[in-house]
C-alpha positions in Angstrom: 14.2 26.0 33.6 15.7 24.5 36.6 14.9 21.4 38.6 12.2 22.6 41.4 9.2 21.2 42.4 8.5 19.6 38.9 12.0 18.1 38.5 14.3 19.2 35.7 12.6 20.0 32.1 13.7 17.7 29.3 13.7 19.4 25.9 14.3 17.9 22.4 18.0 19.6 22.6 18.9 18.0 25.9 17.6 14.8 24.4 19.0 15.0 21.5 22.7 15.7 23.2 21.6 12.5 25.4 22.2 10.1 22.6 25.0 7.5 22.9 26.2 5.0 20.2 26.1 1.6 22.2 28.7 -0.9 21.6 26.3 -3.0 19.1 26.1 -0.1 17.0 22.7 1.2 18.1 21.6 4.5 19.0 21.2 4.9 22.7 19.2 7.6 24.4 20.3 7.9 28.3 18.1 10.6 30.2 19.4 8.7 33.5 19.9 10.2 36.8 18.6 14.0 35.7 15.7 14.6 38.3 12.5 13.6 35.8 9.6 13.7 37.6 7.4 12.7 34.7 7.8 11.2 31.0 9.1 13.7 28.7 7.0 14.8 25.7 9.3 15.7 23.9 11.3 12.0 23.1 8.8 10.8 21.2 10.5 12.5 18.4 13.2 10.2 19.0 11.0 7.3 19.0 13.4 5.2 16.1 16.2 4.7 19.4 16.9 1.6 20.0 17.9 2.2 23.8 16.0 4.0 26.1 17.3 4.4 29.8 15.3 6.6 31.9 16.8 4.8 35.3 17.3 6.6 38.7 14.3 9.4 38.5 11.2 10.0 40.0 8.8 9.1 37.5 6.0 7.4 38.5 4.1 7.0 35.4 4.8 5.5 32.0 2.2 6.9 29.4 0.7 4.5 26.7 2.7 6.4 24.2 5.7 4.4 25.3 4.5 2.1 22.5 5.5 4.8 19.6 9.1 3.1 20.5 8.3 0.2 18.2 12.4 -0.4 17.3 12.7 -0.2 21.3 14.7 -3.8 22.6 16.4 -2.4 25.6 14.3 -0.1 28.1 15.7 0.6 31.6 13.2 2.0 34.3 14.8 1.0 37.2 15.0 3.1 41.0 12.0 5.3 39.7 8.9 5.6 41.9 6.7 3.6 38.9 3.6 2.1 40.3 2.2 0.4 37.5 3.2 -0.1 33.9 0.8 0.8 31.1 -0.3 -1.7 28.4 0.9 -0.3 25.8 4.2 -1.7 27.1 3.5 -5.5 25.7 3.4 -3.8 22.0 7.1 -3.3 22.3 7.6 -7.0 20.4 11.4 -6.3 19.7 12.0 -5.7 23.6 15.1 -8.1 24.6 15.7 -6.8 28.0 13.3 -5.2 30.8 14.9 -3.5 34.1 12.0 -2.2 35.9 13.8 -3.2 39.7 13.5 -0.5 42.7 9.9 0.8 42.1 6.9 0.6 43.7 5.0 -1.9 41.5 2.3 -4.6 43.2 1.2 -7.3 41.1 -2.5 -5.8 40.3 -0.3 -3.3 38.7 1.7 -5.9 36.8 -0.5 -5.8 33.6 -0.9 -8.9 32.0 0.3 -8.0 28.4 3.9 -8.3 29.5 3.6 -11.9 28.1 3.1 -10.3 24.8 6.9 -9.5 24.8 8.1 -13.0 22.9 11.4 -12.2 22.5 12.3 -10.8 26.2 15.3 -12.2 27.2 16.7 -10.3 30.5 14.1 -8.9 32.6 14.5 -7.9 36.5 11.1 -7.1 38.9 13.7 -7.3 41.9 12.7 -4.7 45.2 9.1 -4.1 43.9 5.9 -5.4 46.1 5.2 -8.3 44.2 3.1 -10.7 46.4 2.8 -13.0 43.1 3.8 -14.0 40.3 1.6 -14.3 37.1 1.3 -17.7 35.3 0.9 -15.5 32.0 4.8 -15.2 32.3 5.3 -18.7 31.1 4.4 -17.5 27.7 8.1 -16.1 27.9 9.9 -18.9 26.4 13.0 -16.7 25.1 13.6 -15.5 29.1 16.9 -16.6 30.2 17.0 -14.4 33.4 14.4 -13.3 35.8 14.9 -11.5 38.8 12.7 -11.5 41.4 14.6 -10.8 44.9 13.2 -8.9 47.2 9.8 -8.5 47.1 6.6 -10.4 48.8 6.7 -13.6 47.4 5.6 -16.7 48.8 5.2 -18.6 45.2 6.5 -18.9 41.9 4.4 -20.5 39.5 5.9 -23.7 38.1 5.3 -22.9 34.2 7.6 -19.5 35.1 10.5 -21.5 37.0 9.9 -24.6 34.3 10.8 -22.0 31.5 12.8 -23.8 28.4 15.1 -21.2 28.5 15.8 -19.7 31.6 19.2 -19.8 32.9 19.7 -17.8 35.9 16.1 -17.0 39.0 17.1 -14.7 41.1 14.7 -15.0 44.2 16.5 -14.0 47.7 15.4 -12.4 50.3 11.4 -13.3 49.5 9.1 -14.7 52.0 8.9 -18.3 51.3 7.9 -20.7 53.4 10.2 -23.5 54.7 8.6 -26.4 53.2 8.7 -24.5 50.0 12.9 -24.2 50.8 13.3 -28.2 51.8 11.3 -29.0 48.7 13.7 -27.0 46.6 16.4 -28.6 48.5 15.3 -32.0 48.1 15.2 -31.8 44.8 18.2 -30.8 43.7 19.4 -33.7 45.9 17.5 -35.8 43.6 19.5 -34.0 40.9 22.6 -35.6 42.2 21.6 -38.9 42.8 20.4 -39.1 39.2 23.6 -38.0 37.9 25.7 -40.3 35.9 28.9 -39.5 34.6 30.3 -42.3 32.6 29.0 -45.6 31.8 30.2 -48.9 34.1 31.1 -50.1 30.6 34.0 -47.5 30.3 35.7 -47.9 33.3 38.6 -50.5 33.9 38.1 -52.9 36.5 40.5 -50.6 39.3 38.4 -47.1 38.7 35.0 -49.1 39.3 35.9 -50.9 42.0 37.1 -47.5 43.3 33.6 -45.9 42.6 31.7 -48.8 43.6 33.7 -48.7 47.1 32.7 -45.1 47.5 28.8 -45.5 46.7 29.4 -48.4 49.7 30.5 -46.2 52.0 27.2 -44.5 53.8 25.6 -47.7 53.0 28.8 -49.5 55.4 28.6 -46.3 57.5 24.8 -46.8 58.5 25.2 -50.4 59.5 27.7 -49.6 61.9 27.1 -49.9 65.2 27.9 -46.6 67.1 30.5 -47.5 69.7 29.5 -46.0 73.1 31.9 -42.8 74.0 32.7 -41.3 77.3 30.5 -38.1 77.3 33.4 -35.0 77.6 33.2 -33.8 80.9 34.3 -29.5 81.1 34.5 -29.7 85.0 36.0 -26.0 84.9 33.1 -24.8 82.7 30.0 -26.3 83.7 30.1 -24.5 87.3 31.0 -20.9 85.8 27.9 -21.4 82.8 25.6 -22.3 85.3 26.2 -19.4 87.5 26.1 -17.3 84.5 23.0 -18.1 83.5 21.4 -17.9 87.7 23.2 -14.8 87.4 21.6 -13.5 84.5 18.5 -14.4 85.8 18.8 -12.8 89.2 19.7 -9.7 87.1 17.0 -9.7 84.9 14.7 -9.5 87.7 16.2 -6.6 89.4 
């Protein structure tokens, strides 16, 4: 059967042809890019896999049965049309890495068992509709990346950024608000400040002179007294901009 309406029909041959030995040694199954418009059937014959990538289709549903793929620890959904995840998808305890970026998922959809997945390492929830994050992902202590760009986010929950683990937040291009950015920014100022290097103890007399003369400096620089400038004068531009700007407004009004 062709691809049609129903997108292209997966059957245990195609599947079975679809298997790839990754570089770990594990048995791969890639049904990516092939025009599935729902969850083939038929793979949960092939349920021992240890990959499963079913990324850039048009499935919008992932059935409960998803949790037959007990050996599963890499599962790669993303660019599908998924609005919500089943679950059945927090039984999966041996899942290392979770790509489920470019769908349609909201956070009601987010189900909350996700925080069943202990040893998740890697997972990305980039361009969804997530207007929140759920404090239950803090029980993810094993995550070491989390993507999260794009989406509606206004928040993230401090147990989820605080994780012991993590390593790399990915959050662009979300709707923060400013005092949430000067917070950030302030604090990894404090970061700096709190920085120490070496020890005063293990410096010779020359190098700490030389640091403690360049922690002076914007102390020295403050206490100066700004010496009073001649303001520039642009004699040849300030006549042109201003007639620019009447100009543009005569213009605008015609």
């Amino acid at each position: 059967k062709g691809k049609g309406q129903k997108g292209k029909k997966i059957t245990l041959k195609i599947a079975k042809n679809s298997i790839r030995i990754s570089f770990d040694g594990g048995r791969r199954l890639d049904l990516s890019h092939m025009g599935i418009t729902t969850f083939p059937k038929c793979i949960l014959k092939l349920a021992d896999v240890d990959e499963l990538d079913l990324s850039r289709n048009m499935l919008k549903k992932i059935p409960s049965s998803i949790q037959k793929f007990q050996k599963l620890r890499w599962l790669d959904l993303h660019s599908n049309q998924l609005e919500e995840l089943p679950k059945a998808i927090g039984t999966l305890k041996n899942l290392f890495y979770l790509n489920i970026c470019n769908n349609k998922l909201t956070t009601k959809k987010l189900p909350e068992e996700l925080n069943l997945l202990k040893n998740l390492c890697i997972l990305n929830l980039g361009l969804n509709c997530l207007d929140s994050i759920p404090t239950s992902l803090g029980a993810l202590k094993e995550l070491k990346e989390l993507s999260l760009f794009d989406n509606a986010l206004t928040t993230i929950p401090n147990n989820v950024k605080n994780l012991p683990n993590l390593k790399k937040l990915n959050a662009k291009r979300n709707p923060f608000p400013d005092s949430t950015k000067q917070e950030e920014h302030a604090d990894s100022i404090k970061c700096i400040e709190n920085l120490y290097l070496v020890q005063e103890k293990d410096l010779c007399s020359s190098c700490l002179k030389m640091c403690q003369d360049e922690r002076d400096k914007p102390n020295k620089l403050k206490n100066v007294t700004p010496r009073p400038s001649k303001k520039p004068s642009f004699p040849l531009l300030l006549t042109p901009n201003s007639s620019a700007k009447h100009n543009q407004e005569e213009w605008r009004l015609k």
